[in-house]
C-alpha positions in Angstrom: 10.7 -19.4 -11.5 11.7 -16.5 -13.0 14.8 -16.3 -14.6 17.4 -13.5 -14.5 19.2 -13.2 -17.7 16.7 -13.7 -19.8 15.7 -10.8 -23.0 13.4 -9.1 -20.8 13.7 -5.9 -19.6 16.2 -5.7 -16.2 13.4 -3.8 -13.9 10.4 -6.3 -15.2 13.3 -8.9 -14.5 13.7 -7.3 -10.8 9.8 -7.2 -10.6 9.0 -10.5 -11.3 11.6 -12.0 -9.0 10.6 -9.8 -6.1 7.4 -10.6 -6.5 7.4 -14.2 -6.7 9.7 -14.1 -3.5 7.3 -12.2 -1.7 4.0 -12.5 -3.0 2.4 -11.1 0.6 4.5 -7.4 0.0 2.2 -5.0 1.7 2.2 -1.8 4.0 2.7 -3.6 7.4 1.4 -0.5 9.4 -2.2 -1.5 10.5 -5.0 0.6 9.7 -8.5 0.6 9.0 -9.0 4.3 7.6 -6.7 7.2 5.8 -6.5 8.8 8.9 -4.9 6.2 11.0 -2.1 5.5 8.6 -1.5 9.1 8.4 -0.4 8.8 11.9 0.7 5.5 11.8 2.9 6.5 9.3 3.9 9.8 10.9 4.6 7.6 14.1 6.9 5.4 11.7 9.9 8.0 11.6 13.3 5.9 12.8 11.0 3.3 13.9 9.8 0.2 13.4 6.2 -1.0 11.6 6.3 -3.7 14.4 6.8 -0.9 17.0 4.6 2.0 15.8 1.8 -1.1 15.7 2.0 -2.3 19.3 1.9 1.3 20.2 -1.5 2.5 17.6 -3.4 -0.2 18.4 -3.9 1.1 22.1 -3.9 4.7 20.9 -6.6 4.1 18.6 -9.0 2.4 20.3 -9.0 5.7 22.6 -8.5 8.1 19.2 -8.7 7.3 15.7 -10.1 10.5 14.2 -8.6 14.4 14.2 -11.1 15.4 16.7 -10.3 13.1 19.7 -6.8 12.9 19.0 -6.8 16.9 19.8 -9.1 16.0 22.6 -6.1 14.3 24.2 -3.8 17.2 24.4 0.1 17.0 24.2 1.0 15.7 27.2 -1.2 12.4 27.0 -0.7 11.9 23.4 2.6 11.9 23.9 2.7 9.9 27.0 0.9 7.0 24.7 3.5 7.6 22.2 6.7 7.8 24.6 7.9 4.5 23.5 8.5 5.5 20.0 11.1 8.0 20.3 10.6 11.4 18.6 7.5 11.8 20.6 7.6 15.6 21.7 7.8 16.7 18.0 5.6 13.8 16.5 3.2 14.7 19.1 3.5 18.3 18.4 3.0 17.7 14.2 -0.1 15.1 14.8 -2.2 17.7 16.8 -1.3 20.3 14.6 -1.7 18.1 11.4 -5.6 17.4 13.2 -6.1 21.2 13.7 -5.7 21.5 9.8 -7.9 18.6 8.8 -10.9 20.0 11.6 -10.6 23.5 10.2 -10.0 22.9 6.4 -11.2 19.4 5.4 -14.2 18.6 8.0 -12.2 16.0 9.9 -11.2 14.3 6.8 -7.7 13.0 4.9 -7.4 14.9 2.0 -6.6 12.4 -1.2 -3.8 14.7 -2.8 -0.5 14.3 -2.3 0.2 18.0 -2.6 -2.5 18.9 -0.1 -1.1 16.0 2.1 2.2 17.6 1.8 0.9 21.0 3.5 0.0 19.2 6.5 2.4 19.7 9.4 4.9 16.7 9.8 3.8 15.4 6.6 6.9 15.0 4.1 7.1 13.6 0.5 7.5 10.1 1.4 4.4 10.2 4.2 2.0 11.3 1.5 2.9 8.9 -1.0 2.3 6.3 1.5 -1.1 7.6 2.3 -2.3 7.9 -1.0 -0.9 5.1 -3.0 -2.6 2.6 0.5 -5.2 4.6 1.5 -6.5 5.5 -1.7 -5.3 3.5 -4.0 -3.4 6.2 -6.1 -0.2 4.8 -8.2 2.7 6.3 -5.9 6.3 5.3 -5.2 7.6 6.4 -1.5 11.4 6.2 -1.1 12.2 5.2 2.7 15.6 4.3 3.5 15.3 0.3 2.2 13.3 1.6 -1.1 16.6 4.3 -1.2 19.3 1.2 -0.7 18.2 -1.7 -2.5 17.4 0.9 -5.7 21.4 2.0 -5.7 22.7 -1.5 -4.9 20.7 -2.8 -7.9 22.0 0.1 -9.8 18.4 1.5 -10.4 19.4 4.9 -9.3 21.7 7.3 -8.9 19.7 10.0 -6.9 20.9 11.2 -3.8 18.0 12.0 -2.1 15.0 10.4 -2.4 13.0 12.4 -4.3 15.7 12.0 -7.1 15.7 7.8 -6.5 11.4 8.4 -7.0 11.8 10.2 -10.2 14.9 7.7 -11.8 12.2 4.7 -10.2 8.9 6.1 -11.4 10.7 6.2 -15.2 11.8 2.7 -15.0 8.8 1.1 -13.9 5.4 1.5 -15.1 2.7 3.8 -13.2 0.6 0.9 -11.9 3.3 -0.9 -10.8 4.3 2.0 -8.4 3.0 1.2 -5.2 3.8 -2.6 -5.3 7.5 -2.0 -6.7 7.6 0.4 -3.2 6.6 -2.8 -1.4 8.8 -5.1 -3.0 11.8 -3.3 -2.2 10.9 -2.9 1.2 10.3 -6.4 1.8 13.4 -6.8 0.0 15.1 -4.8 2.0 14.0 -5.6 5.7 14.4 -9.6 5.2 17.6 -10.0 2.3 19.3 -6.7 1.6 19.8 -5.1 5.2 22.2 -2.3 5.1 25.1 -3.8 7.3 24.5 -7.7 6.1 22.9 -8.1 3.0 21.9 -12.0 2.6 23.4 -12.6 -0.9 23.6 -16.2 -0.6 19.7 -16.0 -0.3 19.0 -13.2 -2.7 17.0 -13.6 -6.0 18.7 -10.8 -7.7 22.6 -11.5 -7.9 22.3 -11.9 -11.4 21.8 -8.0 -11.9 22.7 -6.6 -9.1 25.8 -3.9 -9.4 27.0 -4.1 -6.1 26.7 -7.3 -5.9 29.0 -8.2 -9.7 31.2 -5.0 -8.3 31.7 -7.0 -5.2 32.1 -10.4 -6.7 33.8 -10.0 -10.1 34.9 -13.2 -10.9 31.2 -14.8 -10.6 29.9 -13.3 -13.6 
């Protein structure tokens, strides 16, 4: 078992522990190419992996490539995706996102994160998810658990994400990246929620800040 308080550094301290609590951290979206966690991940916005999975798993086995998602038209691909919420401008970004790809990149997913970036819809934290799981590419997306459990742990001061990806990506080495982004998400959807954190069951009291800043007579 790992133990916090040792010599080591805190983050591979952090690492360690995260990992050995949840040694199955992965992206919970289900896809089988780039393409379909684009939009899975597109789809994801204030909504729920569990969700945005019920709802591609029908979608896809109508559409899973740019061409016959545009084949479907607004109005049906956002009558599949109704249940997710967002789904007039989702809908709106996805065709236009599958226009690009069919005009610039013959259908394909580009693996660049700036070229990702261009596409309609697509923000900072989209790409990185595309090209660190799709691709394999060392990248560190900042959602809003990766954003929480990295200033309760006192790993960041940044107050927007890009600022909490650059303070991470210098703490933590690059090929640990994509798995740290895991880790704190697991971390943060099944011990550090954002209205009732499970201390009792956390791994990480030992260095957390808000945790000591909460409970100074502990340490």
């Amino acid at each position: 078992m790992t133990q916090i308080g040792s010599n080591e550094p805190v983050s591979q301290l952090i690492f360690e522990a995260l990992q050995e609590r949840f040694p199955d951290a992965r992206c919970e979206l289900e896809f089988h190419t780039p393409f379909e966690l684009l939009i899975s991940t597109i789809l994801s916005a204030q909504c729920t992996d569990e969700r945005v999975n019920l709802v591609t798993a029908a979608l896809f086995a109508e559409a899973n490539t740019p061409e016959t998602i545009l084949a479907l038209g607004q109005i049906k691909l956002e009558n599949k995706i109704r249940s997710l919420g967002l789904f007039h401008n989702k809908a709106k970004n996805i065709l236009a996102s599958c226009k690009v790809l069919v005009e610039n990149f013959e259908g394909q997913v580009p693996a660049d994160l700036e070229l990702l970036r261009d596409l309609p819809g697509v923000g900072r934290k989209t790409a990185n998810v595309v090209v660190s799981n799709a691709f394999g590419i060392p990248a560190l997306a900042v959602d809003t658990h990766v954003f929480r459990v990295a200033h309760r742990l006192g790993l960041a001061k940044g107050k927007t994400p890009e600022k909490v990806e650059e303070e991470l990506k210098t703490i933590f080495l690059q090929e640990k990246w994509s798995l740290v982004h895991h880790l704190f998400i697991f971390h943060g959807r099944r011990i550090c929620g954002s209205r009732k954190p499970l201390c009792v069951e956390c791994p990480l009291t030992g260095v957390c800040k808000q945790y000591k800043e909460y409970n100074p007579g502990l340490h």
